[in-house]
ROVO-882865 format. One record per residue (C-alpha): x, y, z; residue in one letter. Coordinates in Angstrom, 1 decimal, padded with zeros to 4 digits, always signed. Layout:
# residues N
> u, v, w, code
> X, Y, Z, A
...
***
This chain:
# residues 327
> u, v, w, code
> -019.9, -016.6, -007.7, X
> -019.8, -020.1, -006.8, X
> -021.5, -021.5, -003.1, X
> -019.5, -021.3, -000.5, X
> -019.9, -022.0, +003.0, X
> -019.9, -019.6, +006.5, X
> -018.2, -019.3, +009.9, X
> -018.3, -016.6, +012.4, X
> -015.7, -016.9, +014.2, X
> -016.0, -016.3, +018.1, X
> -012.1, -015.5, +018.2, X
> -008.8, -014.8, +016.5, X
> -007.8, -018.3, +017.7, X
> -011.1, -020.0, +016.0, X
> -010.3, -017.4, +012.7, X
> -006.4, -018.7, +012.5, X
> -007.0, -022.1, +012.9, X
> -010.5, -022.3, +010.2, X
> -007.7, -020.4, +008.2, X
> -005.1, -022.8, +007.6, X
> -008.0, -025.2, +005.7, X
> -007.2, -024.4, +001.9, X
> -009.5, -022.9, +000.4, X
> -010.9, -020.8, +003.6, X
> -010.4, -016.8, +003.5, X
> -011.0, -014.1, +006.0, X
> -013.8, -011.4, +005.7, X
> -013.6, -008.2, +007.3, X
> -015.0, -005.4, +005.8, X
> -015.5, -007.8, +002.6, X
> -014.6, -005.1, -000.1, X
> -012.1, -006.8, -002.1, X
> -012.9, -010.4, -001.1, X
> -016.6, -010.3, -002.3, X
> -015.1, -008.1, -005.4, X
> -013.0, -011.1, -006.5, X
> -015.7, -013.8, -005.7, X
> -018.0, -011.8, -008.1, X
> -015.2, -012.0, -010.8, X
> -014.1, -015.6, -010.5, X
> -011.0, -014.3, -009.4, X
> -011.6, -015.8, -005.7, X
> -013.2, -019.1, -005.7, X
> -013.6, -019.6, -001.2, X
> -014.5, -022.7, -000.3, X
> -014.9, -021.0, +003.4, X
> -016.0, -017.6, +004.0, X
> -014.5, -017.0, +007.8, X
> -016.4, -013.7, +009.7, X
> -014.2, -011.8, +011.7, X
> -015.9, -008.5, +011.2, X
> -017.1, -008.8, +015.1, X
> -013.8, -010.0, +016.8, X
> -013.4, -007.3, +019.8, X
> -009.8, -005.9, +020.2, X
> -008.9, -005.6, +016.9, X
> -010.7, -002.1, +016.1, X
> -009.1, +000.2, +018.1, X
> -006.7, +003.3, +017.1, X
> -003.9, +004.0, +020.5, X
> -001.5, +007.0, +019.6, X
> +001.0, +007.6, +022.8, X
> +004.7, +009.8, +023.0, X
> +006.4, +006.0, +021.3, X
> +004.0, +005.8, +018.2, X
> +000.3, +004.6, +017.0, X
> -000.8, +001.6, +016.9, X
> -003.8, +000.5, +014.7, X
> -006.5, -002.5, +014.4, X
> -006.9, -004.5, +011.7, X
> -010.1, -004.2, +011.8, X
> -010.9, -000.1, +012.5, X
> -012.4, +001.0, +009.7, X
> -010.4, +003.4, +006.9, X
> -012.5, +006.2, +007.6, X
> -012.5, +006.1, +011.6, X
> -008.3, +006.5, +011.0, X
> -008.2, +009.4, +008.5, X
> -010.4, +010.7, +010.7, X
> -008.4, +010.0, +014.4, X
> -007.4, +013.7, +015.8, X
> -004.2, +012.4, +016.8, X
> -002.9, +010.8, +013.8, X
> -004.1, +013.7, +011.5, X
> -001.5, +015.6, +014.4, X
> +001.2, +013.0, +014.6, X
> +001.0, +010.9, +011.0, X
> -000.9, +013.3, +008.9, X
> +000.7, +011.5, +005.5, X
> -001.3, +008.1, +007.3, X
> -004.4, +010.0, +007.6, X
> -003.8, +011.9, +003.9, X
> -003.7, +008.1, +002.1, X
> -006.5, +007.3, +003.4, X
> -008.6, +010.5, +002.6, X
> -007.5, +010.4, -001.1, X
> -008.3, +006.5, -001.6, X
> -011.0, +004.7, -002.7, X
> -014.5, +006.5, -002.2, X
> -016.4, +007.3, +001.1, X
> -018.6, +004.6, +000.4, X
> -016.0, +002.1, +000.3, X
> -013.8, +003.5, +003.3, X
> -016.3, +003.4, +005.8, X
> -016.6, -000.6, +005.3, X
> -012.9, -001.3, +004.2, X
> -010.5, -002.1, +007.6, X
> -007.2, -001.4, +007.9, X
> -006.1, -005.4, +007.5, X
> -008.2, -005.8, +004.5, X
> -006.6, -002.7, +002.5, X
> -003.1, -003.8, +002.7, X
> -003.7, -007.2, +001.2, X
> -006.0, -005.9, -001.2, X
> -005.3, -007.0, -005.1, X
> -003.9, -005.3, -007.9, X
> -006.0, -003.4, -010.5, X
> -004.3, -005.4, -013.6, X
> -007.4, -005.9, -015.9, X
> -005.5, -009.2, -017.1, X
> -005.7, -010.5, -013.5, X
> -009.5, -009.1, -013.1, X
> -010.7, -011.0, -016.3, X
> -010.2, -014.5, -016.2, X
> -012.3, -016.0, -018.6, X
> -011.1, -013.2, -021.0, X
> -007.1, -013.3, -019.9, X
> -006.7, -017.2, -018.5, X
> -002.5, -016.1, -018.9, X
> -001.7, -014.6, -015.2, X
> +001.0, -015.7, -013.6, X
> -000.4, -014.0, -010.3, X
> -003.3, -015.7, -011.2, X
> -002.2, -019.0, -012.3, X
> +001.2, -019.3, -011.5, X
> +003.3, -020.8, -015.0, X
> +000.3, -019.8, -017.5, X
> +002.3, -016.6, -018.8, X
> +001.5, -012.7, -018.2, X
> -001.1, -011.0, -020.6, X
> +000.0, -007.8, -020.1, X
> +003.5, -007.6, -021.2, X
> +002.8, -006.7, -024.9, X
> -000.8, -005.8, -023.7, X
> -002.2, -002.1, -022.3, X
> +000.1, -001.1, -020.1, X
> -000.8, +002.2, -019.2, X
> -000.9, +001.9, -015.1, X
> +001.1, -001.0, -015.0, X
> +004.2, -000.7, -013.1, X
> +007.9, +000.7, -013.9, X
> +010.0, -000.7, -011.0, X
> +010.2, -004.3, -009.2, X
> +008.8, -005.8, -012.2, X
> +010.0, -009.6, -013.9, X
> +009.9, -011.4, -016.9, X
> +006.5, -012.9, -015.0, X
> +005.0, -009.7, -013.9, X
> +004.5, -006.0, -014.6, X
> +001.1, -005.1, -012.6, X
> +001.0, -002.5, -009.9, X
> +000.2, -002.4, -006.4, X
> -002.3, -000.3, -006.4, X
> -003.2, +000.6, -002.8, X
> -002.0, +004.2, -000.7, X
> -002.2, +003.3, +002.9, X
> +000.7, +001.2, +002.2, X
> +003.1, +004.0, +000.4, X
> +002.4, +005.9, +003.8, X
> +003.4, +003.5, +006.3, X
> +006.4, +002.2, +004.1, X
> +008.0, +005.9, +004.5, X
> +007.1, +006.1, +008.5, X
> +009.1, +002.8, +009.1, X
> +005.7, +001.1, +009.9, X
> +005.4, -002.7, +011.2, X
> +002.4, -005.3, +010.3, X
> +001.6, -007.5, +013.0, X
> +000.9, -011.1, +012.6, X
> -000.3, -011.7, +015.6, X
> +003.3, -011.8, +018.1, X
> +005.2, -011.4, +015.1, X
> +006.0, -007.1, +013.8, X
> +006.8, -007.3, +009.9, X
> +008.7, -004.2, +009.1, X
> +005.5, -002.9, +006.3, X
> +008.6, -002.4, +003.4, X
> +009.6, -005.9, +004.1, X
> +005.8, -007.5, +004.1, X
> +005.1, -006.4, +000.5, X
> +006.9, -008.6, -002.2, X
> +008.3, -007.6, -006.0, X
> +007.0, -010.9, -007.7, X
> +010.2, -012.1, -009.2, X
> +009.1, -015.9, -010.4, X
> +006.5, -016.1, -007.6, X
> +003.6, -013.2, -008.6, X
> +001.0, -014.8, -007.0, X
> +003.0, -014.3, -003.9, X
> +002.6, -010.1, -003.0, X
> +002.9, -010.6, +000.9, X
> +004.5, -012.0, +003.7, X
> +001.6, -013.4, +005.0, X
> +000.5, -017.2, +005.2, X
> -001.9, -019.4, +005.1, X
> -003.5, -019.3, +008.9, X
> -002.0, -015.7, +009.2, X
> -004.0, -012.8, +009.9, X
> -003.3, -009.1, +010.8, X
> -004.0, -008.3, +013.7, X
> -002.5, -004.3, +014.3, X
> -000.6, -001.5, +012.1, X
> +002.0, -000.3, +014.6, X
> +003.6, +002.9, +013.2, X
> +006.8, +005.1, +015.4, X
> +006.5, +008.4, +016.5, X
> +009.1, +010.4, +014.9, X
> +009.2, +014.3, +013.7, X
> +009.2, +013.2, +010.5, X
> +006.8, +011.2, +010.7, X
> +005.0, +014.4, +012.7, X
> +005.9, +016.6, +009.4, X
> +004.6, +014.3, +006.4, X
> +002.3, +014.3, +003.4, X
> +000.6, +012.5, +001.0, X
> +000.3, +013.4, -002.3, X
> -001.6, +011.6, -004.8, X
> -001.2, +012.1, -009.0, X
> -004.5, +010.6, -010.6, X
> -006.9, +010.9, -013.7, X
> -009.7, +012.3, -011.9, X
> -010.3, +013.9, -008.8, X
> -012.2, +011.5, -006.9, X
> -012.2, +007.2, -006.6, X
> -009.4, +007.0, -008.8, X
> -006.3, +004.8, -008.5, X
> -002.5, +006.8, -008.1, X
> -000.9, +007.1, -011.7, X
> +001.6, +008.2, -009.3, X
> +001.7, +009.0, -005.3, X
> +004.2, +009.9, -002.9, X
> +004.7, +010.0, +000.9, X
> +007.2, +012.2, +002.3, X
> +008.0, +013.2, +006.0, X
> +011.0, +015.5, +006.5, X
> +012.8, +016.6, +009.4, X
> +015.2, +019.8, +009.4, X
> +017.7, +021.0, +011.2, X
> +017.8, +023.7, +013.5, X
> +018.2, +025.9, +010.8, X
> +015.3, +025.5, +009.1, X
> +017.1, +024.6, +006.2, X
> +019.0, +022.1, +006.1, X
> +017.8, +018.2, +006.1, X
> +018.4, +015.9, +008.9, X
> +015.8, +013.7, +007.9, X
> +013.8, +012.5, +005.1, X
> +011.3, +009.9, +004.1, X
> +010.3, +009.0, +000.5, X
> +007.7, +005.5, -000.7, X
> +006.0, +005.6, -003.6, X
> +002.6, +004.5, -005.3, X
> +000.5, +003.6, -008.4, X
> +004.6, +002.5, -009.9, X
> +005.7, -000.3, -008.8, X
> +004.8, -004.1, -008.3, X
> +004.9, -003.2, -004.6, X
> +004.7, +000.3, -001.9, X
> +008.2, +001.5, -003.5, X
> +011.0, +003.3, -000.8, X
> +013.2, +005.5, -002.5, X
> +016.3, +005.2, -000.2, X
> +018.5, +006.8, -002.9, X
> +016.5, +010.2, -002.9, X
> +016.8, +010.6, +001.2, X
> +020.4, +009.6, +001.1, X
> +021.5, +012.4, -001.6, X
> +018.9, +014.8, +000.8, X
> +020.3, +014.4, +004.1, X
> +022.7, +016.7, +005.5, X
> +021.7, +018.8, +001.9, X
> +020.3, +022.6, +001.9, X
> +017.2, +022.3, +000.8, X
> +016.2, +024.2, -002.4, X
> +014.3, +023.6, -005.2, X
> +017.7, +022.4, -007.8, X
> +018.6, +019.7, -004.8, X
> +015.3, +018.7, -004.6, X
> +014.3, +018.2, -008.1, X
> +018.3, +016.6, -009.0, X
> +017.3, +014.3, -006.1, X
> +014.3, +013.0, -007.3, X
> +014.9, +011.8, -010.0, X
> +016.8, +009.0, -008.3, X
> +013.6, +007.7, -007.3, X
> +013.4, +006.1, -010.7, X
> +016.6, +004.0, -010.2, X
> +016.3, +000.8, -012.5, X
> +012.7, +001.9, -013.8, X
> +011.7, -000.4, -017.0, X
> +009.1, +000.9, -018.6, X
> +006.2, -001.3, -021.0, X
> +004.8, +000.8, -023.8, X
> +002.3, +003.0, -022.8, X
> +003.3, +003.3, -018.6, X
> +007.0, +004.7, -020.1, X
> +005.1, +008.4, -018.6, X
> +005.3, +007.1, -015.1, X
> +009.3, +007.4, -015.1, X
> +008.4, +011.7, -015.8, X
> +005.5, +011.6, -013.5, X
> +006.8, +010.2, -010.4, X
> +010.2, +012.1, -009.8, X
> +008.1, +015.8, -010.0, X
> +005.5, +014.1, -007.7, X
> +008.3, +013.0, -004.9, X
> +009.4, +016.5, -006.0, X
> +006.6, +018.1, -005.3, X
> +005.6, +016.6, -002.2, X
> +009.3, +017.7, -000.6, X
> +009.3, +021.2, -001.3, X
> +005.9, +021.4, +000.1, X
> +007.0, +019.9, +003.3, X
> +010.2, +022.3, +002.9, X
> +008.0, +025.2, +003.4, X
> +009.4, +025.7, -000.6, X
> +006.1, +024.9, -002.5, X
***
């Protein structure tokens, strides 16, 4: 890690502005920031501290929706009594990711612009081709291991996934990141990389997070997260899905559903063409299962991630018919 130097910021003002110097980056609860440093993947020339700012911690869930800090920690939101009750597929990502270590330093801000897990991009001085990396220096792991690299959004210049949960959740509930006065919807603020991989968000230079703000909505109210992986615990998602689904009177038949996916694509992953063939459908579990496999629309697969495009649809599966009372 090379030296670097400190500033504490005494507001969000001071942060934004120390921001915009190149080379500066945010801290917050430091747990992919320091990660990269270590790796030579992040090279700061300004460490900014925000991990004191007031007003950006705090969790508010009313009849209109919840709205989150950037800087409340993972764990104090899984944890919230009111979004277990009103987002429970919010509070469900965050339970299943990382460890509990890790989620009781890692803010809400810091986990959405966290990195991908591409080894290629982790290992520079082994891999020095990443076009996330080093934008024009060529992708190491098209031809390379490419067992949880990504199936959809990918380009000539990129495969690797985004690798995070929080993100799959609040991309089904219709979710909005704030940039200060500015409300990104959250499937808008992540990027597929096309030509630009080092690009993956929205957000600019200067920019900082500043609140999650999420709608109420009985789907939202009726949601869950479910998470495929290759062990139990502190794993990444070989595959994940968020689903919140709203029936009809009947109890049967679907007025409204939700679908993102995970641990697939180059970025949280809505699968628009699975709720449109739901809605206004019985639900059963021949709908359901015909249905998802339209989640993997335009998948490409890379060698030895081609296992993704039969994982994901009976994960989106799954998670439906257990919101469906069918499972």
């Amino acid at each position: 890690m090379r030296d670097f130097s400190y500033l504490r910021a005494a507001s969000a003002d001071e942060a934004r502005q120390a921001a915009v110097q190149s080379g500066a980056m945010l801290l917050a609860g430091g747990t992919t920031l320091l990660d990269l440093a270590k790796c030579g993947v992040f090279e700061p020339e300004t460490v900014i501290d925000i991990t004191h700012l007031s007003g950006l911690s705090d969790v508010a869930v009313n009849e209109a929706g919840a709205s989150i800090g950037a800087l409340a920690k993972m764990e104090e939101v899984e944890g919230h009594p009111a979004i277990r009750a009103n987002f429970p597929a919010v509070s469900e990502s965050l339970w299943l990711a990382a460890s509990a270590q890790l989620r009781n330093m890692a803010t809400i801000g810091g986990n959405l612009l966290q990195r991908t897990r591409c080894p290629y991009f982790r290992d520079p001085a082994t891999f020095p081709a990443c076009n996330k990396r080093n934008p024009g220096s060529g992708c190491s792991a098209i031809g390379g291991v490419t067992r949880n690299h990504a199936v959809l959004g990918t380009s000539a210049h990129c495969i690797a996934s985004y690798p995070g949960d929080l993100a799959v959740a609040l991309v089904a509930l219709d979710a909005s990141v704030k940039l200060g006065g500015q409300a990104i919807p959250a499937e808008d603020f992540f990027l597929t990389p096309g030509d630009r991989p080092d690009r993956e968000t929205m957000i600019e230079q200067g920019e900082m997070i500043t609140a999650v703000t999420i709608p109420a909505s009985p789907a939202a109210g009726n949601s869950t997260y479910l998470k495929v992986r290759d062990r139990q615990s502190y794993e990444f998602a070989a595959a994940s899905a968020a689903v919140g689904l709203e029936l009809e009177a009947d109890g049967k038949t679907v007025r409204d559903v939700r679908v993102a996916l995970g641990g697939v694509a180059t970025k949280p992953w809505r699968a628009r063409a699975v709720e449109q063939t739901l809605i206004g459908k019985v639900l059963d579990a021949r709908t359901v299962e015909k249905a998802s496999r339209l989640a993997m629309e335009g998948a490409v697969s890379y060698g030895a991630n081609r296992y993704k495009v039969e994982l994901a649809p009976r994960v989106v599966a799954r998670a439906i018919l257990k919101m469906g009372g069918l499972a």
